[in-house]
MARBA-3410 file (N, C-alpha, C, O; in Angstrom, 1 decimal):
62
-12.3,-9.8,-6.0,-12.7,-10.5,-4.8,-11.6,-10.2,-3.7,-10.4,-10.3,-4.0 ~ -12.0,-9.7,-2.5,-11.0,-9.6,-1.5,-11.1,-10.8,-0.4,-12.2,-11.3,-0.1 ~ -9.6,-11.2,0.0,-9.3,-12.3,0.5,-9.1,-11.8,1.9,-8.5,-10.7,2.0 ~ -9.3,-12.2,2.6,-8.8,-11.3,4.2,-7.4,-12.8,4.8,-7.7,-13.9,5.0 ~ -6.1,-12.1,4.9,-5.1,-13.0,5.0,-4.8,-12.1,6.2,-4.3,-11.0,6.2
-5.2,-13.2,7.4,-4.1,-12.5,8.9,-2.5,-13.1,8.9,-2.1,-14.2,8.7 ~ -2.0,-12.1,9.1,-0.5,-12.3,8.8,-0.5,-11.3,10.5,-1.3,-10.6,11.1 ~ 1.3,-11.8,10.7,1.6,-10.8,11.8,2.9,-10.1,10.8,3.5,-10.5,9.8 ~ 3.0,-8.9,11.5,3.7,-7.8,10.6,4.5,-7.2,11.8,4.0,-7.1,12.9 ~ 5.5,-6.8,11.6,6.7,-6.0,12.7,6.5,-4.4,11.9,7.0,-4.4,10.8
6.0,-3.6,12.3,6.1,-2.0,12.4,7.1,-1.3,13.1,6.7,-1.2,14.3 ~ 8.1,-0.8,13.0,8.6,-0.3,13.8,8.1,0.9,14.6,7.3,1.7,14.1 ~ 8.6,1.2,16.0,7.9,2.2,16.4,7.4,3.6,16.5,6.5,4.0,17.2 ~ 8.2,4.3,15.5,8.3,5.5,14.2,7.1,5.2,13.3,6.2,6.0,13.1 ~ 7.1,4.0,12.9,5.6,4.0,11.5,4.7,3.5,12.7,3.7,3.1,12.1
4.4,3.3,13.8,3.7,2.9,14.5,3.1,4.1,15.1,1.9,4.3,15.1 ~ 3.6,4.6,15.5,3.5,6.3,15.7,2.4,6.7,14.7,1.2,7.0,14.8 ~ 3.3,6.7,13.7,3.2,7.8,12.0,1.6,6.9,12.1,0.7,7.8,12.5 ~ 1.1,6.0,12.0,-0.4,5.1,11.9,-0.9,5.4,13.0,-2.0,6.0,12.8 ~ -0.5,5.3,14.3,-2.0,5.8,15.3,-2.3,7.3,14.7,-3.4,7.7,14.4
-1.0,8.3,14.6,-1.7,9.6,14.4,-3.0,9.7,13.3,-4.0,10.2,13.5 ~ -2.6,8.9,12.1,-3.1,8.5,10.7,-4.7,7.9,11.1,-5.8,8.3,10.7 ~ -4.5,7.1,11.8,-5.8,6.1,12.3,-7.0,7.2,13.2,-8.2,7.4,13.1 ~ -5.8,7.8,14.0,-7.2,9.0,14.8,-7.6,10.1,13.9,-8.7,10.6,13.8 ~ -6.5,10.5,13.3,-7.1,11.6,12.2,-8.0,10.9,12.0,-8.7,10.9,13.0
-8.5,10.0,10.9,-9.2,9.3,10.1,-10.4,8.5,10.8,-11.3,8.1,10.1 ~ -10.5,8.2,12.3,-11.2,8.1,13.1,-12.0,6.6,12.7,-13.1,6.2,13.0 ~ -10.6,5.9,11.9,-10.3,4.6,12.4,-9.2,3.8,13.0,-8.1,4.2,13.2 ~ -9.7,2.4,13.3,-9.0,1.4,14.3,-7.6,1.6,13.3,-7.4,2.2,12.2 ~ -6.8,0.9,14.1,-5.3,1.2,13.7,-5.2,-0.1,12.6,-4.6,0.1,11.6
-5.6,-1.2,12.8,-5.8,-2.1,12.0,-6.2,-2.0,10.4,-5.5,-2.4,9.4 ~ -7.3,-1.3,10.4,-7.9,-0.8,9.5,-7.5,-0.2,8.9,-7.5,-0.5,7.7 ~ -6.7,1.1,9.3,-5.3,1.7,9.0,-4.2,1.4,8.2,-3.8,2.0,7.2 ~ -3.6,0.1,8.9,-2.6,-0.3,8.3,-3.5,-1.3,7.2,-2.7,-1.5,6.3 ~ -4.3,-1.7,7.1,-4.9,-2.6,5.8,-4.8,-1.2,4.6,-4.0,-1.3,3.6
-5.5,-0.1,4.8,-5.4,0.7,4.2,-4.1,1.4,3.4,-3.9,1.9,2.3 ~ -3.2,1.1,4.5,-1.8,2.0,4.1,-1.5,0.3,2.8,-1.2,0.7,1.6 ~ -1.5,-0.9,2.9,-0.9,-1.9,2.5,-2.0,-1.7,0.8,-1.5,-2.2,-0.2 ~ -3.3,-1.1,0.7,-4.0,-2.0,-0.3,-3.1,-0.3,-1.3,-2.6,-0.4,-2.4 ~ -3.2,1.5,-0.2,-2.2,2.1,-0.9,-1.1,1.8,-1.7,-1.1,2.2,-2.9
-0.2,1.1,-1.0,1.3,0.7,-1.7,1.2,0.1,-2.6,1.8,0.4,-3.5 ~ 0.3,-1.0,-2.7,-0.3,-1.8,-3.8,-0.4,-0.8,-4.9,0.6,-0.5,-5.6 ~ -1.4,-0.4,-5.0,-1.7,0.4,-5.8,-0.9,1.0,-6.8,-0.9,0.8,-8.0 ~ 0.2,1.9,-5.8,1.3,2.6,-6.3,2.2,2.1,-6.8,3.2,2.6,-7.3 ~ 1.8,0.5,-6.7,3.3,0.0,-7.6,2.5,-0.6,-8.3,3.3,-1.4,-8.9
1.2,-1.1,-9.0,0.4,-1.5,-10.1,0.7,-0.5,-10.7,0.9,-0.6,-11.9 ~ 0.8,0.7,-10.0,0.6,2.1,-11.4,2.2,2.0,-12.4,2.5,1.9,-13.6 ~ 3.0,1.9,-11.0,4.4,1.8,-11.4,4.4,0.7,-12.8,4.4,0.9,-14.1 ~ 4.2,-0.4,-12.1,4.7,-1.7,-13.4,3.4,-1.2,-14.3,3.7,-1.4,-15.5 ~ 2.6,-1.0,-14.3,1.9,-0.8,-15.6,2.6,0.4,-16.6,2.4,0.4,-17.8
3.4,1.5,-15.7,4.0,2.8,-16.6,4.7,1.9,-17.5,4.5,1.8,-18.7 ~ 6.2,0.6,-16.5,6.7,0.3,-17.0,6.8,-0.9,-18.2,7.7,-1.2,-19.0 ~ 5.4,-1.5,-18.0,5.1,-2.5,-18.9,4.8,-1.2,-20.4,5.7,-1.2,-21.2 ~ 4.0,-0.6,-20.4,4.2,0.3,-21.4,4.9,1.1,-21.7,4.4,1.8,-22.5 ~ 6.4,1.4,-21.1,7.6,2.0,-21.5,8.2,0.6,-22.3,8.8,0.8,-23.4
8.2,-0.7,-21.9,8.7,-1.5,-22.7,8.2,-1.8,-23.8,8.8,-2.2,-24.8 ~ 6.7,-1.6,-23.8,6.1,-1.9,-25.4,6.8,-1.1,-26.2,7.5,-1.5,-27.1 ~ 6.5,0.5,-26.0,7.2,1.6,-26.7,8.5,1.4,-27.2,8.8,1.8,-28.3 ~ 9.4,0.9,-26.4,10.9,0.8,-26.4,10.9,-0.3,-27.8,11.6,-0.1,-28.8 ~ 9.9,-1.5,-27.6,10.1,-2.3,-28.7,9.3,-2.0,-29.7,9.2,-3.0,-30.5
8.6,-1.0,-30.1,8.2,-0.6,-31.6,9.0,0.8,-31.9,8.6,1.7,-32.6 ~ 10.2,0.8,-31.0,11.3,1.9,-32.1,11.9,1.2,-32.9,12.7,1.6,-33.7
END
């Protein structure tokens, strides 16, 4: 289920940059953009703690 949570968020003006270019490449709103870049990072760190939850199982059946 996706929850839509308006939050205000401070970008500095370097990643603000780095996102409109991202957003026009991609030939979406800049909003949409940054939802995108946030459900990314997610992602990347489920993958993370999941490596790590299964480097700990391993660790405890040595």
């Amino acid at each position: 289920m996706v929850k839509n949570i308006t939050r205000s968020i401070r970008i500095s003006p370097d990643d603000k940059e780095l996102l409109d270019l991202l957003a026009e490449h991609r030939g979406l709103s800049f909003s949409k953009t940054v939802n995108l870049a946030i459900e990314y990072f997610i992602a990347h760190e489920y993958d993370l703690i999941r490596m790590l939850k299964l480097k700990k199982l391993e660790e405890g059946e040595d």
